[in-house]
Structures are given as structure tokens and as C-alpha cells.
C-alpha positions in Angstrom: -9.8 -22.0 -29.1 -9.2 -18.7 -31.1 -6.3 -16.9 -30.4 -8.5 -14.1 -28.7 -9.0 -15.8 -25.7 -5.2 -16.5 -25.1 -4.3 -12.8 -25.6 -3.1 -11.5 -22.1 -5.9 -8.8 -20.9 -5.3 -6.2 -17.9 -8.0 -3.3 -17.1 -8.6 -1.3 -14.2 -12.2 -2.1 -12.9 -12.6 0.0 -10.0 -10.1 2.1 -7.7 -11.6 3.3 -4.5 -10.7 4.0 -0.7 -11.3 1.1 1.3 -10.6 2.7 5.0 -9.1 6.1 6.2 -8.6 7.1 9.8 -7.4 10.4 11.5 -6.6 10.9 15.4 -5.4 14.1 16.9 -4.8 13.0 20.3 -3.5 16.1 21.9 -5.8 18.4 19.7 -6.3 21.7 20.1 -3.4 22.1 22.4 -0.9 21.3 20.0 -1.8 23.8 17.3 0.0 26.0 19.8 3.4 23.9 19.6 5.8 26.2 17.4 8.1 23.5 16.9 8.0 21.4 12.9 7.0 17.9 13.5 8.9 14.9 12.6 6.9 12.8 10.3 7.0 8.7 10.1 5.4 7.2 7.1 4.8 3.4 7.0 4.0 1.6 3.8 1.9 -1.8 3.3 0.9 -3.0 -0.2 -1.2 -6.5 -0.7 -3.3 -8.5 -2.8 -6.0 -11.3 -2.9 -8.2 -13.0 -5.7 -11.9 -12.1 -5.9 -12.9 -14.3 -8.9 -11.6 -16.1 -11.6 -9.1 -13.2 -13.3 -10.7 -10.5 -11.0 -8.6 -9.4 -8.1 -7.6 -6.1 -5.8 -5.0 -4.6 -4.9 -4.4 -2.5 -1.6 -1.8 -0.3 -0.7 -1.7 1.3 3.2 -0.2 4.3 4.4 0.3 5.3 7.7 1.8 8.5 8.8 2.4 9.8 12.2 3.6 13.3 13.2 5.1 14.5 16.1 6.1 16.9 18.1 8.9 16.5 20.8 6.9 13.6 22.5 3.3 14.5 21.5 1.9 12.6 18.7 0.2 15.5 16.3 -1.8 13.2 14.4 -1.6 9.8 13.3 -3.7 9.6 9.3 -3.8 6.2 7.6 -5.6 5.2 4.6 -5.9 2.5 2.4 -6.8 2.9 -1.5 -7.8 -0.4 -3.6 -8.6 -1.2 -7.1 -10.0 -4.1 -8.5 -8.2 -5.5 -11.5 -9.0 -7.9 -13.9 -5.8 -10.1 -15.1 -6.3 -12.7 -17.7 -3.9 -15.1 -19.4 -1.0 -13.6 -17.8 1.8 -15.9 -17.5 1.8 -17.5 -13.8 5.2 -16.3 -13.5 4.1 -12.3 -13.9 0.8 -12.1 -12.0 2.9 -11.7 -8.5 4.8 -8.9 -9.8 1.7 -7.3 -11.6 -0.1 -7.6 -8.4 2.6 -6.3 -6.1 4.6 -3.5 -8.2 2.3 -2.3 -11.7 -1.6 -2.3 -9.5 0.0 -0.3 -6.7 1.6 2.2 -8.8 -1.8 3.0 -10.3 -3.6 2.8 -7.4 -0.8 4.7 -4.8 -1.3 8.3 -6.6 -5.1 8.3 -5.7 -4.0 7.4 -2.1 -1.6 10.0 -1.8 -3.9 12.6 -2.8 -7.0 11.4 -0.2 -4.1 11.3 2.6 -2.9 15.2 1.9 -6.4 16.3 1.4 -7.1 14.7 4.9 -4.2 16.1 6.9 -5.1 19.6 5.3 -8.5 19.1 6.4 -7.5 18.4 9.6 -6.1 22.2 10.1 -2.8 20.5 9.5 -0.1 22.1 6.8 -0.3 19.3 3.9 2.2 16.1 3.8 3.4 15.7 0.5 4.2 11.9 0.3 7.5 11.0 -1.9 6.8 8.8 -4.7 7.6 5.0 -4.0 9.5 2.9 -6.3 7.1 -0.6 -5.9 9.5 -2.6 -7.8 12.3 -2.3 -4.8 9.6 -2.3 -2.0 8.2 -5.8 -3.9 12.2 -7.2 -4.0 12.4 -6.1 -0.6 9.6 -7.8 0.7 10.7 -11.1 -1.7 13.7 -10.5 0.5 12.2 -10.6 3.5 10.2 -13.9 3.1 13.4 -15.5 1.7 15.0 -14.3 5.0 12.2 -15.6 7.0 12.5 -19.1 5.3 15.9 -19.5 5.4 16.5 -18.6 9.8 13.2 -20.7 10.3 14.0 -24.2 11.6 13.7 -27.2 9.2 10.0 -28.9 10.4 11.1 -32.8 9.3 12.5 -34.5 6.6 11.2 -34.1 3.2 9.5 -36.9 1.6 9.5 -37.5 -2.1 
């Protein structure tokens, strides 16, 4: 083996947008509404091998505004890439895939979901931007939460 096939190799393949919805439920009525909305955003990153070294990455947004009770619109959209990761160590494809492909992916996404709500005779949502590496230790957090409240299913064996 030559020491070009160990070297570690990453490289964008594709980024594209995988799904985007918009609902105005209580259009054209509530163009009228004076009243700023309040705006929820909900955030959902994941990943899953294709091939051998070949995998995407997906990051979901959903944001919902409204006014006093009235939902203004509801705009979700997922952006993916596909990524090839070779001869990474074992112990850095998890974080690669959950905290450096959504930072290159999450910009594209946040322009397609402004350009959408704009589009939609809304004024534009500027998303913040989104530190992956303490939504990914969150998440870790989360699962290790899970584990630990969840009731032990039997004895080990060894």
C-alpha cells in the first residue's frame, strides 16, 4: 500500500435542497395584521452512508411565525450535501458528519429559506448563525440522557 491511499481525503460532492415547504394558512387576511410576528425556529441536523466513503449530510429548518394566535406562515426546508470521507479516523467521522458538513451545507439553507419567506410577500427572516459544535454536544447529551433514565433490559453477558 502507498502512503496515498491512507492520506485522510474530504471533498464536497454535491450540495442541494432536498425538500422545502411553505403554508400560509390564514393568507390573505393576515397581510392586514399590523402587529410584528413572533418567530420559532427549530433546527434538525442528520446523516447516513450512501456508499463506501460517500455520505450526506442534512440539516432542517423549520420556522413558524405568528401573530397573536394566527400562524403567519410555517417555511421549512432541508439542504443536503453529499460528502466523500475517506481514511478518517473512526473516532472523527461522527463529528465531521454532525458539526463541519452542516456548517458548509447550513449557509445555502439559510439563504433558500429567506428567499422563500420573501417570496411569499413576507418581510425576510434573517436566520442567526448556529454554532454545530454545541448543537452536536447537545444532542450527545441528549442520547446519554436517554441511556442513562432508560431501564436496564437484563443482565449483561460476557
Amino acid at each position: 500500500m502507498s502512503d496515498e491511499t491512507l492520506q485522510p481525503v474530504f471533498q464536497i460532492q454535491r450540495v442541494y435542497l432536498k425538500d422545502m415547504s411553505l403554508e400560509q394558512p390564514n393568507s390573505p387576511g393576515i397581510f392586514l395584521e399590523q402587529e410584528a410576528p413572533t418567530i420559532e425556529v427549530a433546527l434538525d441536523v442528520g446523516a447516513e452512508a450512501l456508499a463506501e466513503g460517500i455520505y450526506e449530510s442534512t440539516v432542517t429548518i423549520t420556522v413558524t411565525a405568528k401573530i397573536k394566535d394566527k400562524v403567519a406562515f410555517l417555511a421549512e426546508g432541508k439542504q443536503a450535501g453529499i460528502f466523500e470521507a475517506r481514511n478518517i479516523p473512526a473516532d472523527q467521522m461522527d463529528p465531521l458528519l454532525g458539526i463541519g458538513c452542516p456548517n458548509i451545507v447550513y449557509p445555502y439553507l439559510r439563504a433558500n429559506i429567506a428567499d422563500m419567506i420573501t417570496r411569499a410577500g413576507f418581510p425576510p427572516v434573517h436566520l442567526a448563525e448556529i454554532n454545530f459544535e454545541v448543537f452536536y454536544q447537545q444532542r450527545l447529551q441528549a442520547v446519554a440522557d436517554a441511556a442513562a433514565a432508560a431501564p436496564a433490559d437484563g443482565a449483561a453477558t460476557h
